[in-house]
N, C-alpha and C positions, 0 to 999 in steps of 0.2 A: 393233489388236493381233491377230494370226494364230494359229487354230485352237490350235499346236502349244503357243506359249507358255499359253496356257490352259488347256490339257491339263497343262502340265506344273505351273503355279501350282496350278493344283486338286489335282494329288496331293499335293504340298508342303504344301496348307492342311487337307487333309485327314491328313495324318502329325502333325501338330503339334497339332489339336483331336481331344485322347487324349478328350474327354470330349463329344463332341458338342454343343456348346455354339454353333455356328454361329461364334464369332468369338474372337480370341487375342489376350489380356490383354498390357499391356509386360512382364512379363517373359517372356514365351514368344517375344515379338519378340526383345529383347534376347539373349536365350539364341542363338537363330537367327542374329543380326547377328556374334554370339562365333565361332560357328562356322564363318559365311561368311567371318569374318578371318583361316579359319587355310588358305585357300585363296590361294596367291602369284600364281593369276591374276587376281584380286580387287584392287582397289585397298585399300593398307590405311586402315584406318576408327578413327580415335580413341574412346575411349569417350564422352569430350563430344560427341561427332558422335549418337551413337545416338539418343537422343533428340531429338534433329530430323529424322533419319529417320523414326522413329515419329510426330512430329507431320506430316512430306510422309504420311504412308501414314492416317491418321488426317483425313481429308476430315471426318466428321460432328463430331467435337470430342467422342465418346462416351469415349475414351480405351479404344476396342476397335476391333481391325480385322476388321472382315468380309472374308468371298471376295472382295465387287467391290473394295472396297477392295487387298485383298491382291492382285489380278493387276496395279498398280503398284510392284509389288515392283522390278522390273528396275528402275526408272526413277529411284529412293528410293536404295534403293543405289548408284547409278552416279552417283549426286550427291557432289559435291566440293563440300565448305564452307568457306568463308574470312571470315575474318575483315573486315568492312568497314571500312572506309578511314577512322579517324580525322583529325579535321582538324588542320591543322598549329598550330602554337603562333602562328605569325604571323598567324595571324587573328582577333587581339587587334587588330590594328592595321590593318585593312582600310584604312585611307585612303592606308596606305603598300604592304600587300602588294597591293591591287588595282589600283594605280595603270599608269599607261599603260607605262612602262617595266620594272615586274616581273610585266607579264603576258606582255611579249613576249620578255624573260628567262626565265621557264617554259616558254613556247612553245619556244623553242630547244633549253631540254633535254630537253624531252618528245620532240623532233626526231630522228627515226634520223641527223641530221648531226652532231647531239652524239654518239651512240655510235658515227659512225663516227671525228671526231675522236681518241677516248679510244683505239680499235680501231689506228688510225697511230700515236697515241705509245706505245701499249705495245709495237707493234715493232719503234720507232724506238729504247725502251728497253731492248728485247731483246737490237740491234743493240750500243747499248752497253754492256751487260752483257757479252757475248762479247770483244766489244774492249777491255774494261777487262782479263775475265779473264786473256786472252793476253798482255796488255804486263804483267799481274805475273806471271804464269809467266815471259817473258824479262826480269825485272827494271828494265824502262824508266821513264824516269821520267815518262813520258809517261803514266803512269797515272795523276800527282794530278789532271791534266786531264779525264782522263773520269770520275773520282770524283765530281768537281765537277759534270760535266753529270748524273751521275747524282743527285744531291741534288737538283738544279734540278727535275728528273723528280719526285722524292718532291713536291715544293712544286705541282705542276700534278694530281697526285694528289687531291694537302688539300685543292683549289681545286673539283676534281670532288665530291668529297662532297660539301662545304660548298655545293655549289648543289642536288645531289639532296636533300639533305637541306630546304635551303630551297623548291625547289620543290615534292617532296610529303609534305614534313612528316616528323620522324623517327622516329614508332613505323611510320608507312606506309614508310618506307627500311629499318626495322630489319628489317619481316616477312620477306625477303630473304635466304634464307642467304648468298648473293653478296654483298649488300651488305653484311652482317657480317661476311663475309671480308673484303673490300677496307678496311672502317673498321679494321675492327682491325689487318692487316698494314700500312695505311698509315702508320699512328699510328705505330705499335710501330717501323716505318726513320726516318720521320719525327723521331721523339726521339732516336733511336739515334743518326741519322746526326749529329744539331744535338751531340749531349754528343760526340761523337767528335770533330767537329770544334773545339769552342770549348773542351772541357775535358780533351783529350787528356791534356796536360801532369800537371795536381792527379789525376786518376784513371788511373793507368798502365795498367789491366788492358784496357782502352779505346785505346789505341797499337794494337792489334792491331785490323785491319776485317773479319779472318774473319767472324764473325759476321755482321757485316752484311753481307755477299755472300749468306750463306746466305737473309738474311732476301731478299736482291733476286731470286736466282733463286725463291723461294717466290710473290711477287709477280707472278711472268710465270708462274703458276697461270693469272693472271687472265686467259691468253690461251683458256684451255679454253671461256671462254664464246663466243669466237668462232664453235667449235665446233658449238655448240647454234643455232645459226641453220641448220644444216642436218641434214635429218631424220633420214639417218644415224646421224647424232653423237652426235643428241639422243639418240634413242634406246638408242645403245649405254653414252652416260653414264648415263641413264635407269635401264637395267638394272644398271649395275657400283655402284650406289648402293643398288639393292633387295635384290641379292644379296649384298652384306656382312651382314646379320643370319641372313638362311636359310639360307647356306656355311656358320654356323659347326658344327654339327654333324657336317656331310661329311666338314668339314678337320679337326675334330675325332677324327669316325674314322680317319683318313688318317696323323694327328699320334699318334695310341695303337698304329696297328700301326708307325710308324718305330719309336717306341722299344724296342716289344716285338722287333723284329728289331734294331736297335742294341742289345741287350741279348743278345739270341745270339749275333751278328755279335764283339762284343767278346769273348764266352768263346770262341769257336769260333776268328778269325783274330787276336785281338789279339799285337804281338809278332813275328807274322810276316813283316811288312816294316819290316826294318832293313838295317842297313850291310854284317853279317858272313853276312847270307845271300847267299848263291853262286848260287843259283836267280833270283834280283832281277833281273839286268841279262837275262837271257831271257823278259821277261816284258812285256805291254803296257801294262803298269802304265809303266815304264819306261824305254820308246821315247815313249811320251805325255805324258811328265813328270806322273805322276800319281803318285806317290811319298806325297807330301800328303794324300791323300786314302787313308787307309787305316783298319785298326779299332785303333788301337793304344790309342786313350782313346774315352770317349764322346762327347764334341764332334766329332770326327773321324770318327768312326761314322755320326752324325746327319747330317753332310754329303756323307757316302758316298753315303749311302741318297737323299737329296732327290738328287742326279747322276743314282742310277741310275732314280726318280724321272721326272724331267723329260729327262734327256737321251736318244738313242735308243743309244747304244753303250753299253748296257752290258754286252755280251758280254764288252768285255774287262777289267772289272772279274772276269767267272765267270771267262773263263780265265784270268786269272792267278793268282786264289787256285788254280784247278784243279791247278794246276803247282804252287803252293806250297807246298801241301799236301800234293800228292802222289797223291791220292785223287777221283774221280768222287763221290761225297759230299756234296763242299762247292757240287756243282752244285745239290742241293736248295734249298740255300738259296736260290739265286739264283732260279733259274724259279719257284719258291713266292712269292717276293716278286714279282718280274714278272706275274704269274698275280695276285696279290692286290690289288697296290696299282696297278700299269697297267692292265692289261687290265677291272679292274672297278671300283675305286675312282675312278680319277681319270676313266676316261671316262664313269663315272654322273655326276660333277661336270660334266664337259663336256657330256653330253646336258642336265643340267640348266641350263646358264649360256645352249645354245644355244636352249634351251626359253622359258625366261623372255626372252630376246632377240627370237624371232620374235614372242612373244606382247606386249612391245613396241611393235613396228612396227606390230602387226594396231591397236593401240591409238591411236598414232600415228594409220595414214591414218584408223581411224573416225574420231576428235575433228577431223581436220581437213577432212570430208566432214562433220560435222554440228555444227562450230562456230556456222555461219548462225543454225541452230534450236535452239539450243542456253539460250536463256536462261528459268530457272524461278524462281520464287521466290513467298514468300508475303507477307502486307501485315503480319501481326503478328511477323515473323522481324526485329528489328532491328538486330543483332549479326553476323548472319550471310549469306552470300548460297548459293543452289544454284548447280549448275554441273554439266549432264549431260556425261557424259565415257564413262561404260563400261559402257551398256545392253545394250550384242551380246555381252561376257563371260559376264555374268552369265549371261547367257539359255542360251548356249555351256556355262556351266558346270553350271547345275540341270537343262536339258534330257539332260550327263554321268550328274548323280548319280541320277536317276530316271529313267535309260533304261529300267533293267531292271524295273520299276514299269510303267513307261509297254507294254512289250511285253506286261504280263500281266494288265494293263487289258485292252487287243486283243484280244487272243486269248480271255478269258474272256467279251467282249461278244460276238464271232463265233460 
């Protein structure tokens, strides 16, 4: 461990022992662990996690962390816990599940040959999905044909569970948010499709296979895991899954000044584009077919605003009210909203999305440069497993928050 992280652990341990007591009680960890979670460069940490941190950071068993103890801080937090592997049901029956042909049945699907099999029929199913769709857009009848192969698809599906599941048992399938997708959307076509077809007739609302289309493109979801095999991908899925809970505030700001301007927007233009105004056909509203997009009600308003929002023209959204109006005025409106919600709100979002994405990748190559040495764990832990993943954040992060600490240490020891 190198001088700096030391330096920086010591004033941290020394901020938190308000009472000189040489060592910090769980709850002053815990309080600590609360606070490190509200940090989005941080992996986030369960509360059942904390006290296993506490027990990694807790070498003597005093149920106190001293200094030495405490400069494995970095290393305690950066740990990832999972749940260990309960065994499967079928090993009730080892003379069956161990046997010479369901081991080399397991063998296979444990196999990248089985995920690449599964990887060719979902494109193969993609394939027909597209082709189904098109021949009922031109109403051919060539459609019930490839209905047909797509059922057959749903049935190779149930096959793929049915063996993950046997292979590693189903609470170890279920930990899987994927593979709780897949159970569940398979099931759900799988029944769909079997009542549509056998019981069309006695349940009419069921003649109609919209729905189940919808369920078939929801299904080719399942291609996005493709994706995740390369670091990329991963990564950028990675990120668009972290940042759904910590946007909503942002969007939240974002989403309070639309209305607060669709609420001026409607007193100020509402009205003004209609039929019998003469001014209308000279305006870019008009040459653009943007007619529709006006302040005449509040739904209307609100989608004005997300245009002018996300698109880059919306100049001619100002000049045309400019003209409509009649008045240089109504330009406030708009550079005020531009200046508010573009220029600061949405690219603080953007700096933030592109933030949390490098910080990602930096995540990515560590884990995948210290996967080797990567394996920790204790002997009394039997629930759970460690799993260092993000020791150079942390480090990155406290070494952050006690810069300015750390420079007036320096300078008063000089």
């Amino acid at each position: 461990m190198d001088n700096m992280r030391i330096n920086i652990l010591g004033k941290a341990f020394g901020f938190m022992d308000n009472y000189s007591r040489g060592f910090l009680d769980k709850e002053q960890c815990i309080s600590l662990f609360e606070e490190l979670n509200k940090y989005r460069s941080l992996p986030k940490t369960s509360r059942e996690d904390f006290q296993l941190i506490f027990d990694e950071l807790d070498h003597s068993g005093d149920f106190k962390i001293n200094l030495e103890e405490f400069t494995d801080l970095c290393n305690a937090i950066a740990l990832r816990f999972e749940k260990e592997v309960s065994p499967s049901y079928f090993e009730n029956y080892p003379s069956f599940y161990h046997s010479h042909w369901c081991e080399k049945l397991k063998a296979f699907v444990r196999s990248p040959t089985f995920g690449n099999i599964i990887a060719f029929v979902l494109a193969l199913n993609l394939v027909a999905v597209v082709i189904e769709t098109t021949l009922d857009i031109e109403n051919s009848s060539a459609q019930q044909v490839w209905q047909e192969i797509e059922f057959f698809f749903g049935w190779v599906y149930v096959l793929e569970v049915a063996l993950k599941i046997f292979t590693y048992g189903f609470s170890t399938y279920w930990m899987e948010g994927q593979s709780r997708f897949d159970f569940v959307i398979t099931w759900i076509i799988v029944i769909g499709e079997a009542t549509t077809f056998f019981f069309s007739s006695e349940l009419p609302f069921l003649s109609n296979g919209e729905w189940i289309r919808y369920l078939l493109i929801a299904r080719m979801l399942r291609l996005i895991r493709l994706l995740l095999h390369v670091q990329q991908y991963r990564a950028f899925v990675a990120t668009f899954l972290t940042l759904i809970p910590s946007l909503m505030p942002y969007l939240g700001i974002i989403f309070c000044v639309l209305c607060i301007y669709c609420s001026i927007g409607v007193q100020l233009f509402g009205g003004i584009v209609n039929a019998g105004n003469a001014r209308l056909e000279a305006t870019d509203l008009f040459e653009n077919d943007y007619l529709l997009f006006n302040f005449n009600d509040y739904p209307n308003g609100m989608v004005v605003l997300f245009n002018l929002l996300v698109m880059g023209n919306w100049q001619a959204w100002m000049q045309s009210y400019r003209d409509l109006t009649g008045t240089s005025w109504s330009l406030v409106y708009f550079i005020s909203f531009y200046l508010i919600t573009v220029l600061l709100l949405l690219n603080l979002v953007i700096a933030f999305v592109l933030e949390a994405f490098f910080a990602e990748m930096e995540l990515e190559t560590a884990t995948k440069s210290e996967d080797s040495k990567d394996a920790l764990g204790r002997n009394d832990r039997h629930r759970h497993i460690g799993l260092k993943t993000r020791s150079r954040n942390v480090d990155i992060l406290l070494h952050h928050m006690l810069s300015a600490e750390l420079s007036e240490t320096r300078s008063s020891t000089a």
